[in-house]
C-alpha positions as CSV (number, residue, x, y, z in Angstrom):
1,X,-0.8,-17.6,-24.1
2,X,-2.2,-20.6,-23.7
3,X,-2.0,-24.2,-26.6
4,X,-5.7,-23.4,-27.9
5,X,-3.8,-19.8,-28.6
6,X,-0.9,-20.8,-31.0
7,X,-2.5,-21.0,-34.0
8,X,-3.1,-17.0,-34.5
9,X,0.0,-15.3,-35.3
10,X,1.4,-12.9,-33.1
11,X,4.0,-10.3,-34.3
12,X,3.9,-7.7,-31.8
13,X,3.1,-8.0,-27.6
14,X,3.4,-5.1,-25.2
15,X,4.9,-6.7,-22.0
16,X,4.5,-5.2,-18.6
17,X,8.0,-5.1,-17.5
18,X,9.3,-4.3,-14.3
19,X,12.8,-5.4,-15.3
20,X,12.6,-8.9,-12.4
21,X,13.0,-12.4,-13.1
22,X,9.7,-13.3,-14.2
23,X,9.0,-10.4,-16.6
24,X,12.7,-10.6,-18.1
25,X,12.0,-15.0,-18.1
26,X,8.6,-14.0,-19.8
27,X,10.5,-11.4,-22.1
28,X,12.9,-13.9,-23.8
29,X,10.0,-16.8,-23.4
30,X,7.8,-14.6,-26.3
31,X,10.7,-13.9,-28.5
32,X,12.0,-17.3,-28.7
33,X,8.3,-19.0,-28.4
34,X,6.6,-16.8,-31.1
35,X,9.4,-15.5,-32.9
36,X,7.2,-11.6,-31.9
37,X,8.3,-8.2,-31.5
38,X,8.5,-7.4,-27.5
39,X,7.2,-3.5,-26.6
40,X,7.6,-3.5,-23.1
41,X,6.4,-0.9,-20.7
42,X,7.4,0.1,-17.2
43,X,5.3,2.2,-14.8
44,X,6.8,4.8,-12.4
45,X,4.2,4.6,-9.6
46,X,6.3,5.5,-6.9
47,X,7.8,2.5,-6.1
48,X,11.3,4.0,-5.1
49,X,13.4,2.4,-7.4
50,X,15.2,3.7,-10.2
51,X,13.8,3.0,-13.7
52,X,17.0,2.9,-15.8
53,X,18.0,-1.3,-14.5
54,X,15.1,-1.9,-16.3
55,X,15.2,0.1,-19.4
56,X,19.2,-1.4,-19.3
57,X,17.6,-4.9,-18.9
58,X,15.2,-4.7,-21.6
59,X,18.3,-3.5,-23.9
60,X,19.9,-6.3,-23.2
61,X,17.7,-8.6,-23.8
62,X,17.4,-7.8,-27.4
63,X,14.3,-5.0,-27.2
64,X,15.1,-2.2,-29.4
65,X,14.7,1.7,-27.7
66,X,11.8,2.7,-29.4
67,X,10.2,0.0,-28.4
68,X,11.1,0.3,-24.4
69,X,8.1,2.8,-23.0
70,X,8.6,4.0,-19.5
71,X,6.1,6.2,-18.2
72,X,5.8,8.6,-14.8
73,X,1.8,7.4,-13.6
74,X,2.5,9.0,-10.2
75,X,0.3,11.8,-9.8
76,X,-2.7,9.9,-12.2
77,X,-2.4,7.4,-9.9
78,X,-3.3,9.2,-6.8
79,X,-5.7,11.7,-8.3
80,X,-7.9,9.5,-10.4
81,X,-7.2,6.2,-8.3
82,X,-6.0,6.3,-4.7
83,X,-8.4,9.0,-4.0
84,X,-11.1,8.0,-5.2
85,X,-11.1,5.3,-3.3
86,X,-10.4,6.6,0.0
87,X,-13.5,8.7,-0.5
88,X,-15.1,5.3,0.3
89,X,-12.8,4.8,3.5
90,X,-12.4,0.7,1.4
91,X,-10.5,-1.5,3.4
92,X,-10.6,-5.3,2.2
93,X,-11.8,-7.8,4.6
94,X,-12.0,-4.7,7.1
95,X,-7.9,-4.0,7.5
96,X,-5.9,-4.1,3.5
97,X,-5.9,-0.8,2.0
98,X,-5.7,-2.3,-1.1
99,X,-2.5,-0.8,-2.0
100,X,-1.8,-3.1,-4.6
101,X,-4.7,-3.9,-6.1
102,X,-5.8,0.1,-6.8
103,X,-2.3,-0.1,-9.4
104,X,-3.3,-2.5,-11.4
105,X,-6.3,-1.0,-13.0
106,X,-4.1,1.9,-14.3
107,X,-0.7,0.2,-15.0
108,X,-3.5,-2.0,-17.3
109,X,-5.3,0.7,-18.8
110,X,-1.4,2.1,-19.9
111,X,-0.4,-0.9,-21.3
112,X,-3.6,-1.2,-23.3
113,X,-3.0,2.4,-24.9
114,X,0.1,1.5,-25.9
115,X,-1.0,-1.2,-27.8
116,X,-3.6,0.5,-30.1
117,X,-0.7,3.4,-30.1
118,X,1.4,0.7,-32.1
119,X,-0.7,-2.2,-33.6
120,X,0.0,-4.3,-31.3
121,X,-1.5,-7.7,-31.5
122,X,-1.7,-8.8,-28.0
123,X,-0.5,-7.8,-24.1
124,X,1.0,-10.0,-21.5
125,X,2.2,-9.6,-17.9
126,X,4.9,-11.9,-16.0
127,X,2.2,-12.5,-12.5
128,X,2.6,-15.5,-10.8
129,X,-0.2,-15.1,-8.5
130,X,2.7,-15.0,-5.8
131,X,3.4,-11.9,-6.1
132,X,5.7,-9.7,-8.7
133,X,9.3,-8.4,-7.7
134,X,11.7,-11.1,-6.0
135,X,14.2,-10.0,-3.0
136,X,16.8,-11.2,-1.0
137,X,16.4,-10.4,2.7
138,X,19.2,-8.6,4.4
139,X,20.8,-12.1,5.8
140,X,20.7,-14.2,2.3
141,X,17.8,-16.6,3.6
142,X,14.9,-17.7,1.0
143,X,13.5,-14.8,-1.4
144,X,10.5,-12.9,-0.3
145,X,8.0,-11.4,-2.9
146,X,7.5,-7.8,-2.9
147,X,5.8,-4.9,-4.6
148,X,5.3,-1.3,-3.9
149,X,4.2,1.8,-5.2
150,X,3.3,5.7,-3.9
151,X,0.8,3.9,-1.5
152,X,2.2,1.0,-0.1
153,X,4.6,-2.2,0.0
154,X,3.8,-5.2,0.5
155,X,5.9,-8.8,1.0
156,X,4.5,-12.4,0.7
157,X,5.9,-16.0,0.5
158,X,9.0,-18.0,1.6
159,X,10.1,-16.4,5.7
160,X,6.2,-15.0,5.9
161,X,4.5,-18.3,4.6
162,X,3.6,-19.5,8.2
163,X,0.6,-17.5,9.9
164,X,2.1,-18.4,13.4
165,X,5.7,-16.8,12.9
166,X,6.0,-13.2,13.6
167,X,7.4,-11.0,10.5
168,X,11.3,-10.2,10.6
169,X,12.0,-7.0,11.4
170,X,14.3,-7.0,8.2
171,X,11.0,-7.6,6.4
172,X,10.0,-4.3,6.5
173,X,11.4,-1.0,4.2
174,X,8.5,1.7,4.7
175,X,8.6,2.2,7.9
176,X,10.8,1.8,11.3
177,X,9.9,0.0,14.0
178,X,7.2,1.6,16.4
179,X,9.2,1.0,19.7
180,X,12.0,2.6,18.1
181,X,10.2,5.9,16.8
182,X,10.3,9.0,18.5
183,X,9.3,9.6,22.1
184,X,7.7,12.9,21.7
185,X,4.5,13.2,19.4
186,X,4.2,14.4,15.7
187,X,1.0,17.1,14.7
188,X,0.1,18.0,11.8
189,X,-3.2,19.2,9.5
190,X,-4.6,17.5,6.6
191,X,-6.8,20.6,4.7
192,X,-9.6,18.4,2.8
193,X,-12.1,19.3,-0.4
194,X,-14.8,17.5,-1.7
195,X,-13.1,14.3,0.2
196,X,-9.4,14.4,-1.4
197,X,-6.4,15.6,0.5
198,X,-5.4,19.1,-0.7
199,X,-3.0,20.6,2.3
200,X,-0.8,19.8,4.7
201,X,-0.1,22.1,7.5
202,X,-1.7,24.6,5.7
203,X,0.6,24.1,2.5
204,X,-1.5,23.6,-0.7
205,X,-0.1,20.3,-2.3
206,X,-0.7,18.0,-5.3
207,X,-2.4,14.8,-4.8
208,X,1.0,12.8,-5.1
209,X,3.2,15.3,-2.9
210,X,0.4,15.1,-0.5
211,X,0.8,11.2,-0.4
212,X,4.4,11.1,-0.6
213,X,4.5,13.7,2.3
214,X,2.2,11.6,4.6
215,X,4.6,8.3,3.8
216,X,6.8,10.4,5.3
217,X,5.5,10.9,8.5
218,X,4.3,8.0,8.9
219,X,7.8,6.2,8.0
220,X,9.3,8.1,10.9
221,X,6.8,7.2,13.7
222,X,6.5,3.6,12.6
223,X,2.6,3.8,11.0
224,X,0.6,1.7,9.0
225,X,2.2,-1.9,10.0
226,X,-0.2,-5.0,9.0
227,X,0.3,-8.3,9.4
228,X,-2.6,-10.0,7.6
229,X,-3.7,-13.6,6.5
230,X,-6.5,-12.5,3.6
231,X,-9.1,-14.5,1.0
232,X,-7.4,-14.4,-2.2
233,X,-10.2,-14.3,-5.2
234,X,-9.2,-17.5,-6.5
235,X,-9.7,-18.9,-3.3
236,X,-6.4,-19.7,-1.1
237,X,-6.0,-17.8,2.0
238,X,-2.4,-15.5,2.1
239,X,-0.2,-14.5,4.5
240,X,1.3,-10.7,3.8
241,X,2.9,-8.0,5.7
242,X,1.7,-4.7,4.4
243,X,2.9,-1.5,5.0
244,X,0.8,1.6,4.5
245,X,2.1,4.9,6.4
246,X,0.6,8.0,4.6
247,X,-3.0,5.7,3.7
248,X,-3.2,4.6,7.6
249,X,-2.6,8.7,8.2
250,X,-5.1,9.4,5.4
251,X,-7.5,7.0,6.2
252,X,-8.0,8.4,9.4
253,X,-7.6,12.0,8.6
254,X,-10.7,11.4,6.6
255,X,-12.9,9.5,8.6
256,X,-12.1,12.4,10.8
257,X,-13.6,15.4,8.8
258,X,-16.4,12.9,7.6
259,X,-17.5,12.7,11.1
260,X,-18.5,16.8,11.2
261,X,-19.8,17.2,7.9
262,X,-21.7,14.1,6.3
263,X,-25.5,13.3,7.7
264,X,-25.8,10.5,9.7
265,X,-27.9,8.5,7.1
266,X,-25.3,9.7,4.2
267,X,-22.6,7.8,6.3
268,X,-24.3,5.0,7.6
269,X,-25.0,4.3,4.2
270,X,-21.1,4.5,3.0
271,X,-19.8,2.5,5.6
272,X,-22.7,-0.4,4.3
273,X,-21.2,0.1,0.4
274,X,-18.0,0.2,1.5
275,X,-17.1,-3.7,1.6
276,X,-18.7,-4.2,-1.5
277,X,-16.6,-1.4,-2.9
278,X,-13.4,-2.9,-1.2
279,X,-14.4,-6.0,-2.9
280,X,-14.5,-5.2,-5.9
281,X,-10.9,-3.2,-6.4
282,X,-9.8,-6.1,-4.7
283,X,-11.2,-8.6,-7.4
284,X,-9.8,-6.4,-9.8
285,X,-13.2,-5.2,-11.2
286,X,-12.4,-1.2,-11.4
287,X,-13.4,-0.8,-14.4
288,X,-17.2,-2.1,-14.0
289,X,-20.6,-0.6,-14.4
290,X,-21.2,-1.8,-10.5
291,X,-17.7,0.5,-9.2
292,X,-18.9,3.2,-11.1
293,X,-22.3,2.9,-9.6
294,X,-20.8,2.8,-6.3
295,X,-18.5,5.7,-7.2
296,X,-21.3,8.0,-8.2
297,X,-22.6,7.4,-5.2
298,X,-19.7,8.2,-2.9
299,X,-18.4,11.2,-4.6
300,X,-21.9,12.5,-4.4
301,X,-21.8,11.9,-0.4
302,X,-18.0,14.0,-0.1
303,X,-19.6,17.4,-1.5
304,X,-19.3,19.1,1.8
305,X,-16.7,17.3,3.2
306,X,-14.1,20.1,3.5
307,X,-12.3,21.3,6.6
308,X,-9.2,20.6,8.5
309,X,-7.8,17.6,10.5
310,X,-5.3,18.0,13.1
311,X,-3.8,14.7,13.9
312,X,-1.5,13.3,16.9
313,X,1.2,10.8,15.4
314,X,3.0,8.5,18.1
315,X,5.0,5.2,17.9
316,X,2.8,3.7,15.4
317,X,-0.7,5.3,16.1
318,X,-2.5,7.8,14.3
319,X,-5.5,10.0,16.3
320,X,-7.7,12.3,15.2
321,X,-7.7,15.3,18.0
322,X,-9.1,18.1,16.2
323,X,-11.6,18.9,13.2
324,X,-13.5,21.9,11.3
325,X,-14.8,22.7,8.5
326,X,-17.2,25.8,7.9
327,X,-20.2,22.6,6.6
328,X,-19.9,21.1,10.2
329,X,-23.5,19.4,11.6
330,X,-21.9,19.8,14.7
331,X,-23.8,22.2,17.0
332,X,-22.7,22.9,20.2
333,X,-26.2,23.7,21.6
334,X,-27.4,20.7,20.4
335,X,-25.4,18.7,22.4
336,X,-24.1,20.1,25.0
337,X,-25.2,19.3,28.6
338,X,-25.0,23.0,30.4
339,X,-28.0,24.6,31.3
340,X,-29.2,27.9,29.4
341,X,-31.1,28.3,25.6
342,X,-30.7,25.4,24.1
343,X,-31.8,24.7,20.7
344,X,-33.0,21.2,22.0
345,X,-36.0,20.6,23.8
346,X,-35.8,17.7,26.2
347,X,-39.3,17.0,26.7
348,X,-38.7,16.1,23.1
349,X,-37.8,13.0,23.8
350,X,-41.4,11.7,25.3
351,X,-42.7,11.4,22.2
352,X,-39.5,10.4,20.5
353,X,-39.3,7.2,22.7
354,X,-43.2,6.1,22.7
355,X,-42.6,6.1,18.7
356,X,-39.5,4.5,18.9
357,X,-40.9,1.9,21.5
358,X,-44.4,1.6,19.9
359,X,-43.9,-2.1,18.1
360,X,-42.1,-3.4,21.5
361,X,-45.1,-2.4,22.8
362,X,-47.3,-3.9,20.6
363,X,-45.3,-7.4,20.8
364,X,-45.3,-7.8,25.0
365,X,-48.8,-7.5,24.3
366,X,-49.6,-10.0,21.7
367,X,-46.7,-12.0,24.8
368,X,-49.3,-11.2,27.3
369,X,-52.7,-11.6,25.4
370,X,-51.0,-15.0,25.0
371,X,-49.8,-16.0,28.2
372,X,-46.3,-16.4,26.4
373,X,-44.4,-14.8,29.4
């Protein structure tokens, strides 16, 4: 809240609270500051960390129990967030899988609830713009910022500020090192409908179990490593080490049944939207006519993209080796190269080419007509 802001009186605040230094600072900051009532609000999207420090915390720090709203987002988050946007393949900048950015739409969208639920007067968040959670790294150097949920973690600042220095290998929680994972390859199916993730090896799954499964085997071969320097929307550039195990597998998994059951224009046409999608999560504009336009668009495109992917998993790579789906454009007599009935005509092609060639054509002429040449 800002000077131009402390003439309106303010008597109760829901505070995103994950239970660190900067929401608990922020916490005490409002009490004492504006003499308001503090709701604060915790979301459970995987992150891997017990809830209770914070509830605790927030005890402490004067916030009575009813006011203290903890709530499990997990599976909302991957059904009506995560996959969504993987149905548009969106990587920012052409590598982040915006694993932070897809939270903050819903952790927003639950703290705003839960401030009509009780009259609240305003919202506030403790964001620094450097990141959220503070750690100490295992040999008690200089903090490191970190955040994580079902889809990803991610760490920024102090020992990863310079671009030229490689990331400590005590940087990273989600997954162990490549050279160090196993020596024999990992298989497994993904079983896919209308885009989303249903299965894995044949085992029917929710969309948060399907998720947390794939973080697992990725976490064991050492997937989904990226070491990135990215455009932040207010305009610095960033250095962060993200880690991403079951997306990367995901990611792939889909491109992979895409490739035998949507059109050629129908994915052309995706993989144009797709940065501007990307973009926009990234900018935190979710909640926009323009993401919804793409959206429509997109989930319109996975109607037939059902099937199975069998993928190869080895020492930090992820490979597509096998795909079907009973909607597959694939036709064998199409393409293949043997002799026999073949449902393609070669002398097809004549015509095909002198079309295709026909303004070429036309322009070494107006070359010649012209002496150009």
């Amino acid at each position: 809240m800002s000077k131009g802001h402390q003439k309106r009186t303010v008597k109760k605040v829901v505070l995103a609270y994950s239970g660190g230094l900067d929401t608990s600072i922020i916490l005490k900051w409002l009490q004492t500051t504006y003499g308001c009532e503090v709701m604060t609000f915790t979301a459970d999207l995987g992150q891997g960390e017990e809830l209770e420090p914070a509830q605790q915390k927030a005890l402490l720090l004067g916030i009575k129990k009813e006011n203290i709203f903890v709530e499990d987002l997990r599976e909302e988050f991957v059904r009506d967030y995560v996959f969504p946007m993987f149905r548009a393949n969106a990587l920012y900048e052409g590598q982040y899988l915006l694993g932070t950015s897809i939270a903050r739409p819903l952790i927003a969208k639950k703290q705003i609830e839960i401030a009509e639920k009780v009259g609240a007067d305003a919202v506030a968040h403790g964001a620094t713009g450097k990141g959220n959670d503070q750690a100490k790294d295992k040999r008690g150097e200089a903090p490191f910022s970190v955040d994580a949920n079902l889809l990803h973690a991610s760490s920024e600042g102090k020992v990863l500020e310079d671009p030229a220095q490689e990331v400590p290998d005590y940087v990273f929680s989600r997954t162990v090192d490549p050279e160090k994972a196993p020596d024999k390859s990992t298989y497994l199916t993904i079983d896919f409908d209308r885009g989303d993730a249903v299965a894995i090896d044949g085992k029917k799954l929710t969309p948060a179990a399907v998720l947390g499964q794939l973080n697992d085997f990725g976490r064991v071969n050492g997937i989904g490593r990226l070491d990135l320097v990215e455009n932040r929307f207010v305009g610095m550039k960033s250095r962060g080490m993200y880690e991403t195990p079951g997306g990367t597998i995901l990611l792939a998994a889909h491109r992979g049944i895409e490739s035998i059951t949507l059109d050629r224009g129908a994915a052309h046409l995706k993989d144009e939207l797709m940065p501007k999608y990307a973009e926009l999560v990234y900018y935190g504009f979710w909640f926009t006519p323009e993401r919804e336009m793409l959206q429509a668009a997109i989930d319109k495109s996975q109607e037939f993209v059902a099937g199975r992917v069998k993928l190869k998993l080895y020492k930090g790579n992820v490979t597509v080796v096998g795909r079907e789906s009973k909607y597959s454009l694939y036709d064998q007599e199409l393409v293949t190269f043997e002799e026999g009935a073949v449902a393609y005509d070669h002398r097809d092609a004549e015509g095909f080419i002198k079309l295709n060639a026909l303004r070429l054509r036309t322009l070494g002429q107006r070359r010649r007509k012209l002496k150009l040449d």
